[in-house]
C-alpha positions in Angstrom: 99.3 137.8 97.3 103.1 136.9 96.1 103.9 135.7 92.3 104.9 132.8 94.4 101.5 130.2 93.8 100.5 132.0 90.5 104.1 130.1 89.2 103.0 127.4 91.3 99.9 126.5 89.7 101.1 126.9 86.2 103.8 124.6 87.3 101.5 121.6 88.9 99.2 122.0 85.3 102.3 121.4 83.3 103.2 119.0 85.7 99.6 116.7 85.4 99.7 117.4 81.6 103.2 116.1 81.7 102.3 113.4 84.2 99.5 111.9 82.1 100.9 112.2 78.9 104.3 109.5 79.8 101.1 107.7 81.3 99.3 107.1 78.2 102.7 106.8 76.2 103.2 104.0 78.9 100.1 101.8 78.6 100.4 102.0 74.6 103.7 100.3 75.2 102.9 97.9 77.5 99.6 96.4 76.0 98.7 93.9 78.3 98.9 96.5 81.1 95.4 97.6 82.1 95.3 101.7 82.3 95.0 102.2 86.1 98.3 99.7 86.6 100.3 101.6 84.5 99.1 104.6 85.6 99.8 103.5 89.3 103.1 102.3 88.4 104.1 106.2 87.1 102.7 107.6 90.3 104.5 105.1 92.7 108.2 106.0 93.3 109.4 103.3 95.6 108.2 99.2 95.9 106.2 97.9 98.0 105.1 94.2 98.8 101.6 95.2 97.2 100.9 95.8 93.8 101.0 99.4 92.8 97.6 98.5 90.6 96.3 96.7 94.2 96.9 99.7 96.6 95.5 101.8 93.9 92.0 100.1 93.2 92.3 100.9 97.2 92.2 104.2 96.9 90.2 104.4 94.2 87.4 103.2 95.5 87.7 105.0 99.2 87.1 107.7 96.7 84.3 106.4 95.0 82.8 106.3 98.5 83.6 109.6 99.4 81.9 110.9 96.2 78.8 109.3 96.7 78.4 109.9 99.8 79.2 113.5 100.0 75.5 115.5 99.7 75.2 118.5 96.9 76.2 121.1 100.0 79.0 119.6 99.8 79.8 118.4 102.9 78.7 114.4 104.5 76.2 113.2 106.1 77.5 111.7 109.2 77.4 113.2 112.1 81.1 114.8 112.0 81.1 115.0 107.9 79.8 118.7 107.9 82.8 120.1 110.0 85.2 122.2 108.0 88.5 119.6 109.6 86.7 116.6 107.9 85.2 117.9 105.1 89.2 119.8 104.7 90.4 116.1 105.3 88.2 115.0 102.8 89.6 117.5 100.1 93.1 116.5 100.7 92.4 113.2 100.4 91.1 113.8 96.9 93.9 115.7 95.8 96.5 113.4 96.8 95.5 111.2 94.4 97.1 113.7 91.8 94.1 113.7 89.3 93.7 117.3 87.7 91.3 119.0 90.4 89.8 121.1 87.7 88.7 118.9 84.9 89.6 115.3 86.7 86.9 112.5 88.1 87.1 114.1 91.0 87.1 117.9 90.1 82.9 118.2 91.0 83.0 116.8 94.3 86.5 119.1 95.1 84.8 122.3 94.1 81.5 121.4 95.9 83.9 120.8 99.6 85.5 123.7 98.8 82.5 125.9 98.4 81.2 124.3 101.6 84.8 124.8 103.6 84.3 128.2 102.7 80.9 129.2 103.4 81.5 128.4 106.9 84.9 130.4 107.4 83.9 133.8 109.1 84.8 136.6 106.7 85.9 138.8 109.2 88.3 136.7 111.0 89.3 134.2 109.1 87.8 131.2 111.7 86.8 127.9 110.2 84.2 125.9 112.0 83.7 126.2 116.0 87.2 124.4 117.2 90.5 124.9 116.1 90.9 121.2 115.4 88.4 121.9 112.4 90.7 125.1 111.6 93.5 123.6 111.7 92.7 121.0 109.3 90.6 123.3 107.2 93.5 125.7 106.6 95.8 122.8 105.5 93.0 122.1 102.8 92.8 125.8 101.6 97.0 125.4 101.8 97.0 122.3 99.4 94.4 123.5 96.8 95.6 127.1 96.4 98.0 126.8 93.6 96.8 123.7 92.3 92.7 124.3 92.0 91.6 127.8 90.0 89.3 129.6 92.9 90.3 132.9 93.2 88.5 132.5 96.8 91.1 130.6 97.5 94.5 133.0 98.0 92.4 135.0 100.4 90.5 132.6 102.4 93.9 130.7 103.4 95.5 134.5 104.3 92.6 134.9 106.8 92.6 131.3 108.0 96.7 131.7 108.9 96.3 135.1 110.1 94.0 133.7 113.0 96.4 130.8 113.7 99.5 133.6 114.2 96.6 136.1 115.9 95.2 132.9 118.2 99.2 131.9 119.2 100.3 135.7 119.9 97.1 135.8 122.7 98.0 132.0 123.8 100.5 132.5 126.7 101.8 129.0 126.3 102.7 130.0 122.7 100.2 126.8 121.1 96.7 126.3 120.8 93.9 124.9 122.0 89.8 124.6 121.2 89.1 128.8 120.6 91.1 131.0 119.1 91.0 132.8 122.4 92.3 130.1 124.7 94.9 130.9 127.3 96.0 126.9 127.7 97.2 124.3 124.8 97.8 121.0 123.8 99.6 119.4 121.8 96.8 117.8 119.0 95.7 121.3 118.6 99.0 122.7 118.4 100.1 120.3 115.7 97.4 120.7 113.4 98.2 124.5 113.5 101.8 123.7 112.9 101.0 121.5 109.7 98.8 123.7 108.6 101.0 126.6 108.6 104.3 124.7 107.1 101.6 123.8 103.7 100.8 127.1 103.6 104.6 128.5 103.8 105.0 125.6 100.8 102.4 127.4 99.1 103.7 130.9 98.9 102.5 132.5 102.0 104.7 134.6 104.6 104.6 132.5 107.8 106.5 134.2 110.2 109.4 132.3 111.5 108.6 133.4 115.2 105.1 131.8 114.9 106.9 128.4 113.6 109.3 128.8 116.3 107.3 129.9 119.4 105.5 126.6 118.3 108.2 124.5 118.6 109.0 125.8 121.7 105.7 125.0 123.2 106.2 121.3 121.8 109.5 121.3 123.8 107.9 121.9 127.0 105.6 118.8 126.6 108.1 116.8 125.6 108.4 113.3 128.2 111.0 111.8 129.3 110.0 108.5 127.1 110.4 110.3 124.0 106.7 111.4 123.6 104.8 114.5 124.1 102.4 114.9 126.3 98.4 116.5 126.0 99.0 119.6 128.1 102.3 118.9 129.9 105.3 116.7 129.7 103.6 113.4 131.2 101.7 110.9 129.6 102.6 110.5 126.4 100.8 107.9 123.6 102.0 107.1 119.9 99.4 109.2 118.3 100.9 112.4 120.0 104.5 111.2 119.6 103.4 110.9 115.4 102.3 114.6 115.6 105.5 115.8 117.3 107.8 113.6 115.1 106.0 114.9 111.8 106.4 118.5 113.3 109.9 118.2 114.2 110.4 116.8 110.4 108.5 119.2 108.8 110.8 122.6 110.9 114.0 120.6 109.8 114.9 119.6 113.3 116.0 116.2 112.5 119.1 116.5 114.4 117.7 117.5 117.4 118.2 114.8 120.5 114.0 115.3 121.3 113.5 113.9 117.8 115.4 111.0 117.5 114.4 110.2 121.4 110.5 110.5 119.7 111.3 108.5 116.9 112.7 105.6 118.6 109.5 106.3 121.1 107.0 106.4 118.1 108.8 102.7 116.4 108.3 101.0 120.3 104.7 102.3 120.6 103.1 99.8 118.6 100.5 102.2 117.3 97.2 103.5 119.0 93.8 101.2 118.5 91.4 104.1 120.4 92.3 106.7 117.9 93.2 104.5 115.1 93.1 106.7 111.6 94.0 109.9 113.6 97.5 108.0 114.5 97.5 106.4 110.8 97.0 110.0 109.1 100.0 111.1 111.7 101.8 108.0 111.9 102.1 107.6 107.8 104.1 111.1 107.7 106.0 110.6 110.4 107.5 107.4 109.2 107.9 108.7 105.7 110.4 111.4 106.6 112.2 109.7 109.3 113.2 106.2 107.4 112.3 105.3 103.8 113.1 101.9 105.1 111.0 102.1 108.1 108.4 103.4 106.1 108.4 100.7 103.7 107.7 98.3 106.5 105.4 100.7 108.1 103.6 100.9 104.7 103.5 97.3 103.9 101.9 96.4 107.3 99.5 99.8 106.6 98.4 98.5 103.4 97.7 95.2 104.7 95.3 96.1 107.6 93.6 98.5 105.6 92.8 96.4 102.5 91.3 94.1 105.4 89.4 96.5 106.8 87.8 99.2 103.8 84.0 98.2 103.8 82.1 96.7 100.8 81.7 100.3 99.8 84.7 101.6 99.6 84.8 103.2 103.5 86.4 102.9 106.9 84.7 103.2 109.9 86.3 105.3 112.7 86.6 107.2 115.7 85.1 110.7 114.2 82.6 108.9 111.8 82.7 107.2 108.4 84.0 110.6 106.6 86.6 111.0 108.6 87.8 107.2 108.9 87.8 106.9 105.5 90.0 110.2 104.9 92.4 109.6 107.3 93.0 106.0 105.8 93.2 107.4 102.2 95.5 110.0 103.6 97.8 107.3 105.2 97.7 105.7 101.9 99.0 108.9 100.0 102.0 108.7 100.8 102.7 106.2 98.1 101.5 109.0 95.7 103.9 112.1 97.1 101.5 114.0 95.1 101.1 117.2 97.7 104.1 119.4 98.4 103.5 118.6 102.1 104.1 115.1 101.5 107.7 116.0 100.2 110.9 114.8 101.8 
């Protein structure tokens, strides 16, 4: 593996030991402060109607909930909780916080996903679960704790995992992806989590081929609908949770000049969100927004923050689509962008 996340990690420890250090410095200052508000207020960059110490107790105890509820395999109990895209969800979700993952409140139940993510990846090709949906996100977990949590497991466990998505997309002869590495269709929810997952592990250090990323985009272009969306498998019928993926995608390759992104854009601000798949479009919809319009975002956010302190359950949880594991992820992980903790949540 490169020098590349070696410098990285040494560079995110100095970073947390820098981090909490102006924290403490900054509650000894402010007496009255309670730790956690002063600690959110260091962590938050720009203001929001809610208090930073408000959105945090938030988070704080979605986490709590995950914790508990997570079993000593390391995975959760519901009925989508053991599949390596929710528990991978679940990770990320924990490290976006920006606690030390080695030594922090959450460290234990990081190490014990990670040790369940990887049991189930096939050492011989790299696959994680039995979908690429579950790949997809799983990689993106490996992608955001190499570099950041010490697991030598970890560097060659995300080279197999993106290996397959570049091996999968050469076979594919849409150029995307679809349920099995050996599909010979696509689509586009598939596609984008393969996209995301490759662009954190290029921010990690890895050699992602440029033609993968842009024999990717490509296949987005041929979904693309004339309302600004993307379709499923074809350039009709487009819905705002699709339109988030393809806007996020578009962001992420540095194609914010293109004519198909700002058509999505203005497509995903008229779609007025998506109630069936609810924290599937928020974990989308939350990136999309933050790197098209910091003020669109704030908006976004605010309404965001809102609706979910409404809805998190007495113990700390969200119900959802894909079970309690995943509901309550995805809403942490729409949430996180008020952190900008991960590289993949960068600008």
């Amino acid at each position: 593996m490169p020098n590349g996340p070696q410098a990285l990690r040494r560079g995110r420890s100095a970073a947390v030991i820098g981090h909490w250090s102006l924290v403490i410095l900054w509650a000894m200052v402010i007496g009255h402060w309670s730790f956690r508000e002063a600690r959110a207020q260091q962590l938050f960059i720009e203001k929001s109607d809610a208090s930073p110490a408000m959105i945090d107790a938030m988070y704080v105890k979605g986490l709590q909930h995950l914790v508990k509820s997570q079993t000593a395999e390391g995975i959760w109990a519901d009925v989508y909780g053991r599949q390596p895209g929710v528990v991978g969800l679940c990770i990320v979700a924990m490290l976006a916080h920006g606690d030390d993952p080695n030594v922090g409140p959450y460290s234990g139940a990081i190490k014990r996903a990670l040790n369940a993510l990887l049991a189930q990846q096939n050492k011989e090709t790299g696959y994680l679960g039995n979908s690429m949906y579950n790949h997809g996100f799983g990689t993106l977990a490996l992608a955001e704790a190499y570099g950041a949590v010490d697991d030598a497991r970890l560097g060659p466990a995300l080279q197999r995992a993106i290996n397959l998505i570049i091996a999968s997309q050469a076979r594919n002869p849409a150029g995307g992806w679809r349920y099995s590495p050996d599909s010979s269709d696509a689509d586009t929810t598939v596609s984008g989590a393969q996209m995301v997952a490759m662009f954190a592990a290029r921010n990690a250090g890895l050699a992602v081929p440029e033609e993968a990323i842009q024999k990717g985009l490509q296949y987005f272009a041929k979904c693309k609908t004339p309302e600004g969306g993307w379709g499923y498998t074809g350039s009709s019928g487009p819905n705002a949770a699709r339109c988030a993926i393809g806007v996020l995608v578009l962001a992420l390759a540095k194609q914010k000049d293109t004519a198909d992104y700002k058509s999505a854009w203005q497509y995903l601000q008229n779609s007025g969100g998506d109630a069936h798949y609810q924290q599937y479009y928020l974990y989308y919809a939350a990136q999309a927004y933050f790197h098209s319009s910091p003020d669109a975002w704030r908006k976004w956010n605010a309404l965001n923050i809102r609706t979910l302190a409404a809805t998190q359950n007495k113990d700390g949880s969200w119900d959802g689509s894909f079970g309690n594991a995943f509901g309550t992820a995805a809403s942490l992980l729409s949430l996180a962008l008020n952190y900008r903790f991960l590289p993949i949540y960068e600008r």
